[in-house]
C-alpha positions as CSV (number, residue, x, y, z in Angstrom):
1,X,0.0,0.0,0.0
2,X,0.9,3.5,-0.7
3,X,0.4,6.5,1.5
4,X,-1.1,8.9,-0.4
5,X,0.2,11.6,1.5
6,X,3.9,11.4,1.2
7,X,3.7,8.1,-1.1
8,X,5.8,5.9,1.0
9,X,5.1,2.4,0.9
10,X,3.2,1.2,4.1
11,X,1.7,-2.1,5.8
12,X,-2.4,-2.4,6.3
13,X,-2.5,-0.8,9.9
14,X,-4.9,1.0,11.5
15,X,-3.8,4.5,10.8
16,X,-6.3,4.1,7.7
17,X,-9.3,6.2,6.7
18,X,-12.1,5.4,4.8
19,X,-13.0,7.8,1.8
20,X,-15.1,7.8,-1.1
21,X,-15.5,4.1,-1.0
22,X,-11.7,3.1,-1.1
23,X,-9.4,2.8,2.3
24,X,-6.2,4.7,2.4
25,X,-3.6,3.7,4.5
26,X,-0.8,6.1,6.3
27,X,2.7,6.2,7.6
28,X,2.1,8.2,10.5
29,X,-0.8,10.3,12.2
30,X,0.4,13.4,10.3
31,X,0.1,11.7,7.1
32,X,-3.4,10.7,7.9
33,X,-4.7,14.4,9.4
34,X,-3.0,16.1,6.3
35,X,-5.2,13.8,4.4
36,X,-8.4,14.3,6.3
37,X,-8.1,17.7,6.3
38,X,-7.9,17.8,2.5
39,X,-8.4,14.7,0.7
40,X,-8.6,16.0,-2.8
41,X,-5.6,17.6,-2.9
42,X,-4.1,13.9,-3.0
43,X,-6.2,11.7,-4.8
44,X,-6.1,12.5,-8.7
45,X,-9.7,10.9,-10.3
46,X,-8.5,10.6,-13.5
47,X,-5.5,8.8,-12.3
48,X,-7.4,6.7,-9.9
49,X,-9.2,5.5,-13.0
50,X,-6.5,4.9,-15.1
51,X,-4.9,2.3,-12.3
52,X,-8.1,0.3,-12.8
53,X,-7.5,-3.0,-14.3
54,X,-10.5,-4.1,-16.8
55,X,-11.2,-8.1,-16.5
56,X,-13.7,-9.5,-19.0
57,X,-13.9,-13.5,-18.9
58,X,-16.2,-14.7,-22.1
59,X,-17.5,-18.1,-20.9
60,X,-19.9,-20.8,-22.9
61,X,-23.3,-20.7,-21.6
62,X,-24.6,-23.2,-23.3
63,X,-21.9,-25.4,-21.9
64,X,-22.9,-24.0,-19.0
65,X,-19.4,-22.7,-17.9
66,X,-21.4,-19.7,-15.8
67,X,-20.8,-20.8,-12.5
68,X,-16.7,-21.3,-13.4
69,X,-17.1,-17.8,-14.7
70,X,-18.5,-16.6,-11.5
71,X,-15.7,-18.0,-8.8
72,X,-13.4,-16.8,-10.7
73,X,-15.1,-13.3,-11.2
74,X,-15.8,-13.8,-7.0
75,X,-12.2,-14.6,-6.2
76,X,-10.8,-11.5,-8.7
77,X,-13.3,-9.2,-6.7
78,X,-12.5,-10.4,-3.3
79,X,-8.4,-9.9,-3.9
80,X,-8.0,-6.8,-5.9
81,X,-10.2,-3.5,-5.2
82,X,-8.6,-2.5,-8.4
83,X,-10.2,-4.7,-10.8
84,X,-13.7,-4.2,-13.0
85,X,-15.1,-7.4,-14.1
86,X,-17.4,-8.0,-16.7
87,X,-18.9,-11.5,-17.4
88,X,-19.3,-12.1,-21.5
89,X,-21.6,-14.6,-22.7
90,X,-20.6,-16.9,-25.4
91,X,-20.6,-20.3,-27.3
92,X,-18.7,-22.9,-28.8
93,X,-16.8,-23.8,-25.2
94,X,-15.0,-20.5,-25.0
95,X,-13.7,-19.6,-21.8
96,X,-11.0,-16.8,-21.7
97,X,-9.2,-14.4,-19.8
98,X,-8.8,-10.6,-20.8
99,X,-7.0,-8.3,-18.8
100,X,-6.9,-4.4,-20.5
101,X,-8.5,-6.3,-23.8
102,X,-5.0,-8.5,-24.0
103,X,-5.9,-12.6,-23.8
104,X,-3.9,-13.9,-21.1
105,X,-5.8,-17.2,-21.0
106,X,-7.8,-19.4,-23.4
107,X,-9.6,-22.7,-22.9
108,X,-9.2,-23.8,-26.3
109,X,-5.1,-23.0,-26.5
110,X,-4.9,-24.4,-23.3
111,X,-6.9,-27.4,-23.1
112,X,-8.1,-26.7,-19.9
113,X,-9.5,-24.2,-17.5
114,X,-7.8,-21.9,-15.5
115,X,-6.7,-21.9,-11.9
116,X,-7.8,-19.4,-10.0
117,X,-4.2,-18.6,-9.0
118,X,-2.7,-18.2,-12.4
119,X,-5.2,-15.6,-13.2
120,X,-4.5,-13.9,-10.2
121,X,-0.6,-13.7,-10.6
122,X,-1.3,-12.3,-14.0
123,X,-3.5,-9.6,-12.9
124,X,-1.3,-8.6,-10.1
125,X,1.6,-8.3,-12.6
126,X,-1.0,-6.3,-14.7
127,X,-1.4,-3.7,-11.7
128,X,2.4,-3.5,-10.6
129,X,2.4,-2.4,-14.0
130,X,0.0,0.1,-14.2
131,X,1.3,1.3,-10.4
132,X,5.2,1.6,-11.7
133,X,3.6,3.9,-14.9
């Protein structure tokens, strides 16, 4: 985690503060009053929004691959407060994996389905990413 205030990295603790529906986390009690007192002046919108990491798994509904979709959708939710997913309907056994509209995983190249895990390492790579840019 990142204090927004003087951008030092920092461990969940409870000098934290709930804004705007996202928790920030802080180095010290200065860091967190400087931030309370004006919050805007550290968090950039626009930036915030291009962090976000876009997920979009296309599963086969007639092949009824939905609740698949779903756990993996659940567990991308539940670890990354960065990530937008969108559930795709298809056909013809599809199940992939976009992250940011780039394939990372494909039922049919693979010959299998994913592991929860493997999707996850790839989006965290995916956000390191967008983090270091």
């Amino acid at each position: 985690m990142i204090d927004p205030v003087c951008k030092m990295e920092v461990e969940v603790s409870d000098l934290k503060l709930d804004y705007d529906g996202k928790t920030y986390y802080f180095c010290s009690t200065d860091c967190l009053n400087e931030f309370r007192e004006s919050p805007e002046k550290y968090i950039n919108k626009k930036e915030e929004l291009q962090r976000r990491v876009n997920i979009r798994i296309v599963y086969c509904r007639p092949c009824k691959y939905l609740d698949r979709a779903l756990n993996l959708s659940r567990d991308l939710l539940s670890y990354f407060e960065e990530a937008d997913v969108t559930l795709v309907q298809g056909n013809r056994g599809i199940f992939d994996v976009y992250v940011d509209e780039n394939l990372i995983f494909s039922r049919f190249k693979e010959g299998r389905f994913p592991e929860s895990e493997e999707i996850l390492k790839e989006v965290s790579k995916k956000i390191k990413e967008n983090k270091e840019n």
